[in-house]
N, C-alpha and C positions, 0 to 999 in steps of 0.2 A: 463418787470419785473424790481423793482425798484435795485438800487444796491447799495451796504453799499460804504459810505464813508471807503477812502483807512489809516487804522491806520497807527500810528507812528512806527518805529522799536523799542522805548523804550516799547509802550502800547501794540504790539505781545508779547514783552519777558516778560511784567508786566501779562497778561492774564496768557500764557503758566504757568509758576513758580505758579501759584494762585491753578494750575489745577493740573498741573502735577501728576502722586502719587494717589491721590483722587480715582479713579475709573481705573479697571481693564481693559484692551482694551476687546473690545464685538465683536465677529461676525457681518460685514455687508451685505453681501453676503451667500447666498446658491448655493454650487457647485454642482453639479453633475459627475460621472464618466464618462468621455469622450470614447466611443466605437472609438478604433484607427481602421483604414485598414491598412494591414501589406502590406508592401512592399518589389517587387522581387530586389533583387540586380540594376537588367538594372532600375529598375524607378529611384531606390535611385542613381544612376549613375546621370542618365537624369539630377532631377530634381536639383542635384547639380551642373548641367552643365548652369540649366537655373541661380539658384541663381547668379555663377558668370559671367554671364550675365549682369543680373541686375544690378548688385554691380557694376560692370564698367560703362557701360551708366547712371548709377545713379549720379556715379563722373566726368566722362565728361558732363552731364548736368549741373551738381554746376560750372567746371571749364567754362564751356561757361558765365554762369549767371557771375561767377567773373568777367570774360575777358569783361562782357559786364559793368560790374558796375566801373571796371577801365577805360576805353572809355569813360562814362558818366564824372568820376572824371577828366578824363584830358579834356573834351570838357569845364565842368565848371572853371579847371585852367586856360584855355585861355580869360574867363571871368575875373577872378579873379586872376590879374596874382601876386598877393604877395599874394595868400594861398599856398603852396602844395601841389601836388596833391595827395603823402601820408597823410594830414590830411586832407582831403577832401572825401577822400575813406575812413579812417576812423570814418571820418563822417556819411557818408552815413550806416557804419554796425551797428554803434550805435541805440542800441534798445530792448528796457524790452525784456527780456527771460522768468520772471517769472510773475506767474499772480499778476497783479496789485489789483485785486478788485473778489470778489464773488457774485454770485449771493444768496439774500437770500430767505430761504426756503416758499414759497408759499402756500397758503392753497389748489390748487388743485396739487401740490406734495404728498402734503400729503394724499390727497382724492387718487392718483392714485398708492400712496404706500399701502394704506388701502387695497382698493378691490384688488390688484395684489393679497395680501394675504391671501383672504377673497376667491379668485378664484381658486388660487391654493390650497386650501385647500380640496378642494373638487377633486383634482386628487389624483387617485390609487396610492397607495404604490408601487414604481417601475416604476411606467411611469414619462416621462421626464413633469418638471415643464414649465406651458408657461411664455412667455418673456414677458415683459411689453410693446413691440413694438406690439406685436401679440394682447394684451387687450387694447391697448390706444383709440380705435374707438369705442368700448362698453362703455370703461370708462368716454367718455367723452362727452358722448350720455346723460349717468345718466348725467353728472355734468352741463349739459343746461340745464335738464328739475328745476335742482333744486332752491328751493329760495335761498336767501342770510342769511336766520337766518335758513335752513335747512345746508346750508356748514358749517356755522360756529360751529357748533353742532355736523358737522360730523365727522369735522377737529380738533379740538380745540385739541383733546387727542394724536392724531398722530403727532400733529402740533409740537407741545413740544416735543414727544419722537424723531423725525428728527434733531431737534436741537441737543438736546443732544448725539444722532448717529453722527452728525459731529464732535462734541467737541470732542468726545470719541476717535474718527479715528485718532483727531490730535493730541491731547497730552492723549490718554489712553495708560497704561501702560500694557509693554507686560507681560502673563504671560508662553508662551512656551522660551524656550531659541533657540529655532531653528527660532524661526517666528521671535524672538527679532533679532538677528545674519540676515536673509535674511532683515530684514528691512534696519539695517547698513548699511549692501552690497549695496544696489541698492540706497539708497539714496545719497552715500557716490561718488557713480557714478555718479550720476547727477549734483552732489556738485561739482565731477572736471570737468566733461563736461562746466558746467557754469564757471569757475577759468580758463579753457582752453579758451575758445572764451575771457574772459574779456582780457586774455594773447594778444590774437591777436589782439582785439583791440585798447586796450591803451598801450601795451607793461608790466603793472606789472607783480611783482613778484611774489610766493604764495608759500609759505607748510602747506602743511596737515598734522595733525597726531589726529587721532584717534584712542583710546584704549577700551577695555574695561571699566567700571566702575566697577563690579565685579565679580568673579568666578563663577556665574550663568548663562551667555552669551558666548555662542564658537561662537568665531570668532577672526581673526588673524588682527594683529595693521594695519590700513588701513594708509602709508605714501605716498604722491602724493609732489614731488616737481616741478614745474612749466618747470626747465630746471636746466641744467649741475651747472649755476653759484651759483645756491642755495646750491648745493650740495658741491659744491669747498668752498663755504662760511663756511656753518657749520664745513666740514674740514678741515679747517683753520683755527677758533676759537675756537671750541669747540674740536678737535682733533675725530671728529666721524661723521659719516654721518648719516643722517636724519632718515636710516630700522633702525639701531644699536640703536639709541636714542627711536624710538616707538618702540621695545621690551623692554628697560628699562623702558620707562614710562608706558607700560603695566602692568610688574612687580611688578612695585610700588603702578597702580591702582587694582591690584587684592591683594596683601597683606597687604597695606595700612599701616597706622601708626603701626595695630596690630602685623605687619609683623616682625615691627623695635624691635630691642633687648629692651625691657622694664624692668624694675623688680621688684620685687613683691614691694618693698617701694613704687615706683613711680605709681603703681596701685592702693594702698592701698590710696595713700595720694589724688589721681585723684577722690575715691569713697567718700573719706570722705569730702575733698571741695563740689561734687556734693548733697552729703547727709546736710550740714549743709546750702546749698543755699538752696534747697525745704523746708527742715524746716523752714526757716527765712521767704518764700515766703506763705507759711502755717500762720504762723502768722501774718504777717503783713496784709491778709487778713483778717483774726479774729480780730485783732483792729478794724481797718474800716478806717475811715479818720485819725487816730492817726497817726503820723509816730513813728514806735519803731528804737530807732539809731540798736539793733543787741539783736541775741538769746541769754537772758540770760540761762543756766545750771545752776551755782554755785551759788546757791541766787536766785532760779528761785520764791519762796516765799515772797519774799520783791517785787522783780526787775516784776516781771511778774503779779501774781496772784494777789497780795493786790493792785497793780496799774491799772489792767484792767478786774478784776473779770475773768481770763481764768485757765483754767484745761486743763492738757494733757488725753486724753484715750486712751486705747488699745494702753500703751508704749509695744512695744514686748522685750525688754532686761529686765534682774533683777533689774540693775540696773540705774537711769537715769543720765545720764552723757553727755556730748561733743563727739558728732563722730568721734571728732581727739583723744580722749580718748580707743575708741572701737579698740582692736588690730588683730580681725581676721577679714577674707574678707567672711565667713559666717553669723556673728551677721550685718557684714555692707550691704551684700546683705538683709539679712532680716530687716532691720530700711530702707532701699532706698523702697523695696515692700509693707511695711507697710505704710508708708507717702505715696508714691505713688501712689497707691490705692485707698488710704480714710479710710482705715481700722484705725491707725492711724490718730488721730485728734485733733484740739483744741477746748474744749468748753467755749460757753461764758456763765457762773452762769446770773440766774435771780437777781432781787434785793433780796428775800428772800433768795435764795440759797447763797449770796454773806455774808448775815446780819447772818445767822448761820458758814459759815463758817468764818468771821471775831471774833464771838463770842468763836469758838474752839481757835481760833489762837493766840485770845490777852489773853485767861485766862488759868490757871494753868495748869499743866499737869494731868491726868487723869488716875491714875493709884492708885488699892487698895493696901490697905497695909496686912500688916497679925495681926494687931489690930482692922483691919476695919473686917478681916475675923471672929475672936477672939468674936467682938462685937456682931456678925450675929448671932450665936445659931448654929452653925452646928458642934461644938464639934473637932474638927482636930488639930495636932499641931501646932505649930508656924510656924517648917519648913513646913509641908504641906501647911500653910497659905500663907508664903510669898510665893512660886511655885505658888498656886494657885491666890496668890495679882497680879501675873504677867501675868498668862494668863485672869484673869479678866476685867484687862487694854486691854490687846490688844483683847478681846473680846466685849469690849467699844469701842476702839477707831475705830473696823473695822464695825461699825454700821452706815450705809448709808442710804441716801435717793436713792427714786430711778433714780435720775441723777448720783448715783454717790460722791453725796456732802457730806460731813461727816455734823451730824446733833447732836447737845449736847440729852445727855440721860436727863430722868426727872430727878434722881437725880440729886444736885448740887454738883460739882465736890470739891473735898478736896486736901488739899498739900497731895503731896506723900511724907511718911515716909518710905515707901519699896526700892526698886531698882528702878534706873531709866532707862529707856535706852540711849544710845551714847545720848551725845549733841550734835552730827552734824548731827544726822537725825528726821526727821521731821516725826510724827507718824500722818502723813494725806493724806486726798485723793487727794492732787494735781494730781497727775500724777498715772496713773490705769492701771493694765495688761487687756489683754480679757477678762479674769474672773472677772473683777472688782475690784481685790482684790490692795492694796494700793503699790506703788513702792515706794524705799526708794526714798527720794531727800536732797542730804547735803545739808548744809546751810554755808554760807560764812564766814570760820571764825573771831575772832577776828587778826586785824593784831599785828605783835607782834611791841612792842616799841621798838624806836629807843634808841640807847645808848647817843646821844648827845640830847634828849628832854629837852625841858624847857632853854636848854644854847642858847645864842646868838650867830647866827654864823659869823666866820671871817671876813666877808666882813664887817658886820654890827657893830661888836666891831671896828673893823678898824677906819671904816666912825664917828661911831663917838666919839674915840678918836681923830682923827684928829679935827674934829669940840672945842673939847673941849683945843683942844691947840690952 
């Protein structure tokens, strides 16, 4: 069976991070409940007579193999008599613990995880499922007789889901808190087992600390420190020993930044920085290869629309403004779900859409007066007139196509002799609620003039009086 070239430690952690999260960890195995035989006291006696049995001859077997691999290190000292023969028995222990390389997945793997399933499918509800050691002589009976564009056909679809049953096992994310928790535990053993021999071989040093990530995992801060002088170390420097320090780092990783005294300003100011970054990211999409230097608001009419034909829709506030302007954490929740969704958007105007709405924008305001009313034939007063001049206008002015884009009426619009509305808002569709209907947007005003305009200033009268003397 061929075997994968052995990756780098950088391209395992670059894979892992890629995956991690992505898919939920999946069952790979089917258990079954094991029928136990109860046992009488004298067996359970017994048999824990024999375990320590075992356990001892199992340690004076290792102590012989030592006693015999120090014998070899000092036969080789006397060869080599300027090695050591402590690093020469060191030598000799040195050697991969973990798997170097895997075997990858086979098309009759997968033919023999096929039919295992395909076979047990076919036993009773309640009877024990057979073992793949028990089918592998049937299975592999079919897999002589077959061609080679018959496997391929038979495997191809297993072939993939095995794949991805490995990936799954290794970086699938757990979703019990108890299986997440036994997984820590037992790897976390394995982790000092391997930190323990590295200990004995080359003499380093090592701590461990493992915590939670967060409140959803029970299980208690896994600390392993190597030996005593690690321990002496940290209380020495830091004034606390290694347990005391992973219950505070646990602490901190189960409460997290959320945990830390925050307040409402510094919340407020964190949503609305986060709110006014998606919007900007919003837009600079909608240009396209333009770069825009930042989100106009104030003058979003000049700065925005008449420069790159775009409209806001579905703004969810009254009114459209700056998110560092928005002062409660409900209207900023609802502008972060709106942009972030898509409900909220920017649209790019067609050329027509852009050529009617430049023709609303450069010409006069649009609004009847109460001689225009007067003129009409409908008989009403003056005051009725001008009331009615004003909802006329804005009964004009909210007249759209169906993008949204305000579109001039047939008639030709006339100066208004009635009321006007504020000069700092903009009676057009730039910017749209859900309903279509038009959001206010100020417009930038005039800035006011400086008290020293048109005079020379001092540097300048200076320089050149000096010059003139």
């Amino acid at each position: 069976m061929a075997r994968q070239k052995k990756a780098s430690n950088f391209d395992k952690l670059l894979h892992a991070s890629r995956r991690v999260g992505s898919t939920a960890r999946k069952p790979w195995r089917i258990r079954a409940k094991r029928i136990g035989i109860k046992l009488t006291a004298g067996q359970k006696s017994e048999r824990k007579k024999q375990r320590a049995a075992q356990k001892q001859s199992y340690k004076e077997a290792l102590l012989k193999v030592h006693q015999q691999i120090y014998a070899a290190a000092a036969e080789i000292h006397e060869r080599f008599i300027h090695l050591p023969t402590e690093l020469i028995a060191t030598d000799i222990f040195q050697s991969e613990r973990l798997q170097s390389s895997t075997k990858n997945v086979g098309r009759y793997n997968a033919f023999v995880s096929l039919q295992s399933k395909l076979m047990n499918a076919e036993v009773p509800e309640g009877q024990p499922r057979q073992k793949v050691n028990e089918l592998s002589k049937k299975i592999a009976k079919k897999w002589e007789v077959m061609s080679e564009e018959e496997k391929d056909a038979a495997t191809r679809e297993e072939l993939a889901h095995l794949r991805d049953r490995r990936a799954n096992k290794e970086v699938g994310e757990h979703r019990v808190s108890a299986t997440a928790a036994q997984d820590s535990v037992l790897t976390l053993q394995r982790v000092q087992e391997s930190l323990e021999r590295l200990t004995m071989r080359t003499g380093d040093e090592h701590l461990l600390i493992t915590t939670r990530g967060s409140n959803k995992v029970y299980h208690k801060p896994y600390v392993f420190a190597s030996s005593n002088r690690v321990v002496e170390f940290f209380s020495n420097a830091y004034k606390e020993i290694p347990a005391d320090m992973g219950y505070r780092m646990d602490a901190f990783m189960v409460s997290g930044v959320e945990g830390l005294a925050r307040t409402h300003v510094q919340i407020l100011a964190q949503m609305k920085k986060d709110i006014a970054g998606l919007i900007f990211r919003k837009l600079q999409e909608s240009v396209g290869n333009v770069k825009v230097g930042r989100m106009i608001y104030l003058g979003f009419e000049e700065q925005i629309t008449k420069r790159f034909g775009i409209v806001v829709k579905n703004w969810p506030l009254k009114e459209f403004k700056n998110p560092s302007c928005v002062s409660t954490k409900s209207e900023l929740e609802l502008l972060w779900h709106a942009w972030d969704s898509g409900t909220a958007h920017f649209y790019r105007m067609t050329t027509q859409e852009y050529s009617d709405w430049l023709a609303i924008a450069s010409g006069p305001a649009v609004i009847q007066s109460g001689d225009d009313r007067q003129g009409s034939g409908d008989g009403s007063s003056s005051g009725e007139a001008e009331t009615g001049g004003q909802a006329a206008a804005d009964e004009r002015l909210s007249s759209t196509s169906g993008s949204g884009i305000q579109v001039p009426s047939g008639a030709s619009p006339s100066p208004a002799s009635g009321l006007a509305p504020p000069s700092n808002f903009v009676a057009m569709n730039m910017v749209t609620d859900s309903s279509g209907d038009a959001v206010a947007v100020r417009k930038r005003g005039s800035r006011k003039k400086h008290s020293d305009a048109g005079k020379p200033r001092k540097g300048r009268a200076g320089a050149a009086g000096n010059e003139a003397v």
